[in-house]
C-alpha positions in Angstrom: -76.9 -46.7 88.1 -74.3 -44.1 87.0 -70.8 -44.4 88.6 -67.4 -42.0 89.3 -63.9 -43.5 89.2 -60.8 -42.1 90.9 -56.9 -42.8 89.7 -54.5 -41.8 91.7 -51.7 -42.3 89.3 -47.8 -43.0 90.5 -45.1 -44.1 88.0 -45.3 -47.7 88.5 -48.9 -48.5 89.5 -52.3 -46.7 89.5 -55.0 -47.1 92.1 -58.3 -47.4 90.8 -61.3 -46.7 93.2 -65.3 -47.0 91.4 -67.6 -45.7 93.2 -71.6 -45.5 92.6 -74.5 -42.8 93.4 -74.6 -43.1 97.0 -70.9 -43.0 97.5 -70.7 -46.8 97.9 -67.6 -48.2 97.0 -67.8 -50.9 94.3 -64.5 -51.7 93.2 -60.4 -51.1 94.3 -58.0 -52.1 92.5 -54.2 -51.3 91.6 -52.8 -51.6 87.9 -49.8 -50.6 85.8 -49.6 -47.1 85.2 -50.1 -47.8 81.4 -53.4 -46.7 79.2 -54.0 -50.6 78.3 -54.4 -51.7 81.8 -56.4 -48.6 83.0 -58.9 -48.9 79.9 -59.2 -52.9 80.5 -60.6 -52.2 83.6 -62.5 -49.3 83.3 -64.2 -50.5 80.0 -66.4 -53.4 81.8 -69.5 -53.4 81.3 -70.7 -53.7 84.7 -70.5 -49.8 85.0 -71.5 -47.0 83.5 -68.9 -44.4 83.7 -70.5 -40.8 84.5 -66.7 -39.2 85.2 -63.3 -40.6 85.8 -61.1 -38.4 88.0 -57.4 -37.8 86.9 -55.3 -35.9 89.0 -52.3 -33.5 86.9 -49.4 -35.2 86.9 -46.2 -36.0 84.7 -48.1 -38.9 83.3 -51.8 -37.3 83.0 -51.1 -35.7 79.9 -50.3 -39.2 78.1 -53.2 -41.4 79.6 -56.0 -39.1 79.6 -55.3 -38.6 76.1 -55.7 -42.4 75.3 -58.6 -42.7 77.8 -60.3 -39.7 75.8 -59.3 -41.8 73.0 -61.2 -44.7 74.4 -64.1 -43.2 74.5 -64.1 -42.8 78.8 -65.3 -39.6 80.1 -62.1 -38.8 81.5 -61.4 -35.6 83.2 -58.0 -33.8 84.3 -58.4 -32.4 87.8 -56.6 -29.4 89.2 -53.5 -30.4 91.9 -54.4 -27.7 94.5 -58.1 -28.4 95.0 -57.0 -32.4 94.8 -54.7 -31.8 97.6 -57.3 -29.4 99.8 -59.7 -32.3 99.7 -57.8 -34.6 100.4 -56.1 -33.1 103.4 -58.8 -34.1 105.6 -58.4 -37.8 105.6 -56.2 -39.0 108.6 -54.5 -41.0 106.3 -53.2 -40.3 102.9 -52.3 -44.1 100.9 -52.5 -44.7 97.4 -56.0 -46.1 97.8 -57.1 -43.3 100.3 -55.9 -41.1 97.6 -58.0 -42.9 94.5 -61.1 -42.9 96.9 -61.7 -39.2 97.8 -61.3 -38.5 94.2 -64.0 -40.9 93.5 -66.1 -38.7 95.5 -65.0 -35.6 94.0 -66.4 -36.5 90.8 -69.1 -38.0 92.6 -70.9 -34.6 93.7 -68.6 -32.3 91.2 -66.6 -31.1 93.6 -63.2 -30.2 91.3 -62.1 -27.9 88.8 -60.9 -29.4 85.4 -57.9 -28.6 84.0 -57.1 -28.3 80.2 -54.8 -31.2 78.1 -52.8 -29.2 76.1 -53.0 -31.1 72.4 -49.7 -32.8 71.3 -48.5 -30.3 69.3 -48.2 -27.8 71.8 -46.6 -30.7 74.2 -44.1 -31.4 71.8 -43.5 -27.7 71.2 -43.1 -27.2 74.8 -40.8 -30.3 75.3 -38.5 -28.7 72.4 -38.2 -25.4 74.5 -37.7 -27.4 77.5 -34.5 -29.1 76.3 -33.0 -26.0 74.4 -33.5 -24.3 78.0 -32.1 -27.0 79.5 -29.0 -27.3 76.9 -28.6 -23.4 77.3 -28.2 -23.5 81.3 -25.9 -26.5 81.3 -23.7 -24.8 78.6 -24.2 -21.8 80.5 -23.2 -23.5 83.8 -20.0 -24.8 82.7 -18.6 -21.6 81.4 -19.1 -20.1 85.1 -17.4 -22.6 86.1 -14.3 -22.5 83.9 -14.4 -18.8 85.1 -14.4 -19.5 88.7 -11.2 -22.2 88.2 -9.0 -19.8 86.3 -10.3 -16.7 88.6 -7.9 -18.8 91.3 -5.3 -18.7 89.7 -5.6 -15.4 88.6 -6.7 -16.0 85.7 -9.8 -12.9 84.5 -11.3 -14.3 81.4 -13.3 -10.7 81.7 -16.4 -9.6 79.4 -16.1 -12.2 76.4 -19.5 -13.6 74.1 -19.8 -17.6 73.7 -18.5 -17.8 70.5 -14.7 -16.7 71.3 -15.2 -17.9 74.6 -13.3 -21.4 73.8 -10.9 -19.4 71.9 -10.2 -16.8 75.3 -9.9 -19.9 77.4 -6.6 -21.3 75.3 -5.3 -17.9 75.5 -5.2 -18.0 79.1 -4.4 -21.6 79.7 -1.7 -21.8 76.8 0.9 -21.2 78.9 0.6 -23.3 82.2 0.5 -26.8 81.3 -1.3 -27.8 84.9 -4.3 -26.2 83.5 -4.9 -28.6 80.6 -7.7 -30.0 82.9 -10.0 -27.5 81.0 -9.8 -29.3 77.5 -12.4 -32.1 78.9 -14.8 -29.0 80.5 -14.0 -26.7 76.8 -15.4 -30.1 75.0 -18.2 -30.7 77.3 -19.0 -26.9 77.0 -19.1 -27.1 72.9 -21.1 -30.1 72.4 -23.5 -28.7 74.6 -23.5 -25.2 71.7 -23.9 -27.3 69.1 -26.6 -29.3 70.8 -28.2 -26.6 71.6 -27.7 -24.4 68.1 -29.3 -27.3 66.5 -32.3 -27.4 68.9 -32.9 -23.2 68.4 -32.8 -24.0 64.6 -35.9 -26.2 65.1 -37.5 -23.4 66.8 -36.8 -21.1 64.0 -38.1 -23.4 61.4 -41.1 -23.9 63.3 -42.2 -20.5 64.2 -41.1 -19.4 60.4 -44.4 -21.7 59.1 -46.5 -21.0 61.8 -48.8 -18.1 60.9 -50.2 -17.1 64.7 -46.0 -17.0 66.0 -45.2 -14.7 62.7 -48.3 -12.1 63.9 -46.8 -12.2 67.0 -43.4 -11.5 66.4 -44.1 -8.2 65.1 -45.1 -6.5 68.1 -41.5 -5.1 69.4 -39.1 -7.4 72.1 -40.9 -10.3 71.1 -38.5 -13.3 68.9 -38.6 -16.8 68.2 -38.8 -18.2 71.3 -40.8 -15.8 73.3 -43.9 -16.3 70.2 -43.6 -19.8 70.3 -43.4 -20.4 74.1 -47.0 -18.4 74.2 -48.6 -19.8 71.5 -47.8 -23.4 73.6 -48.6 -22.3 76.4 -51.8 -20.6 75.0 -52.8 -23.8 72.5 -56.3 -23.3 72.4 -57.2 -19.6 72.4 -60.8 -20.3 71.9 -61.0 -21.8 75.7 -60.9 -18.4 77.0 -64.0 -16.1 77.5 -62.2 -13.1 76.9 -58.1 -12.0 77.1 -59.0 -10.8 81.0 -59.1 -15.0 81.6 -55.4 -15.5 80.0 -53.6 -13.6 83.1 -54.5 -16.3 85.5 -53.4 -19.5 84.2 -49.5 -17.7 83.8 -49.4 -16.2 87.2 -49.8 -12.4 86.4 -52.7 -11.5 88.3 -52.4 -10.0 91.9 -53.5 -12.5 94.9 -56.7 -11.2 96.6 -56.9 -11.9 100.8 -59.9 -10.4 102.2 -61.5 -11.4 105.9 -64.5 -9.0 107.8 -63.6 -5.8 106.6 -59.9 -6.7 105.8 -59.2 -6.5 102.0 -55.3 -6.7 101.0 -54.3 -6.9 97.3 -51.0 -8.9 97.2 -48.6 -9.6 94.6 -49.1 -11.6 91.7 -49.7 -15.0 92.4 -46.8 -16.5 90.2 -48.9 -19.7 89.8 -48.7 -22.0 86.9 -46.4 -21.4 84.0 -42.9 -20.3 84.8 -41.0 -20.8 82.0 -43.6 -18.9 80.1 -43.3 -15.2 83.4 -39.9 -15.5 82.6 -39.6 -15.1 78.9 -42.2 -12.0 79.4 
């Protein structure tokens, strides 16, 4: 007899829930949210795994990859279809959680989702943190501006690089505003964090054949190139170029009801990072 297993994965602990043809429930269980513990118990060889049900998460990407590695016919599930079948239960626990998507693999109910490959996670991890460097840097220098602006103090229309430099000028002569030395040293290890991060981007798109093609069509650098070609990772998983719209948001939302029909505004689903640097 074939049967369908449901993780509902949190940090700490997943909930296991195995499940057979008829829906009868054969096993629950809860186990550290690690690949070793989730293969130990999946890999017995009372069942016979048809599909295991893995909801997209912060850890799926790690443990269905080592559950794929296992050999288990694991299967990333989209969040939005997870949560609208789930919706219906009166009460929504860790285990309820692990046992409706048990069923959902049981009569292929669910839409799987693709695992990027670890290239492309790494890739997008590396954007990620120069992003994340960038606002922080980014942040502070508003900041500084908004102190001085109290004192009437205008830094006014200055680049980063002489930025530091600006801020001395201004501050040079009031000794009470010396409080800006810790945010100017903040503010420049963050730039040089950051500088060294984009240089990783550069080396990487320079040997990368597919982000050199793409950088020569006009407004599109470094980043831009190798944000898509992450975000992308597998071309050949799409029928046509129609089916890449979707999965960044760029495609209107379509209500219709009776005779109603409305085209709304793109559903800005999915990738954001990604509708942002386009």
């Amino acid at each position: 007899m074939k049967h369908y297993t449901g993780l509902d994965v949190s940090v700490k602990e997943t909930s296991i829930c195995i499940v057979d043809e008829m829906g009868k429930i054969c096993r629950e269980v809860k186990v550290p949210s690690h690949p070793d513990d989730l293969i130990a118990v999946l890999r017995d060889p009372a069942w016979i795994l048809e599909r295991v049900g893995l909801e997209a998460g912060p850890l799926s990407q790690w443990l269905f990859e080592a559950l794929a590695r296992a050999g288990l016919p694991v299967i990333c599930i989209e969040t939005r279809h997870v949560k609208a079948f789930l919706k219906a239960q009166p009460n929504n626990t860790d285990r309820n959680d692990a046992r409706g998507i048990a069923q959902m693999m049981r009569v292929n109910l669910y839409r799987p989702v693709h695992v990027k490959t670890l290239t492309s996670q790494k890739r997008r991890a590396l954007l990620t943190a120069r992003k994340l460097l960038q606002g922080k840097a980014i942040a502070i220098e508003n900041d500084i501006r908004g102190l001085l602006r109290n004192f009437g103090l205008k830094v006014g229309n200055v680049g980063a690089v002489k930025f530091e430099e600006r801020i001395r000028e201004l501050v040079d002569s009031m000794a009470d505003l010396q409080i800006m030395e810790p945010l100017l040293t903040a503010r420049r290890k963050l730039r040089d964090e950051f500088a060294r991060l984009h240089k990783k981007v550069l080396n990487i798109v320079r040997n990368d054949e597919v982000c050199r093609l793409l950088m020569t069509i006009p407004g599109v650098g470094p980043v831009v190139s190798l944000a898509f070609t992450s975000t992308i990772d597998i071309a050949q998983r799409f029928k046509n170029s129609k089916a890449v719209g979707p999965i960044l948001g760029l495609t209107p939302k379509l209500e219709e009801s009776g005779e109603s029909k409305r085209v709304g505004r793109v559903s800005l689903c999915d990738d954001a990072m990604m509708r942002t640097l386009l």
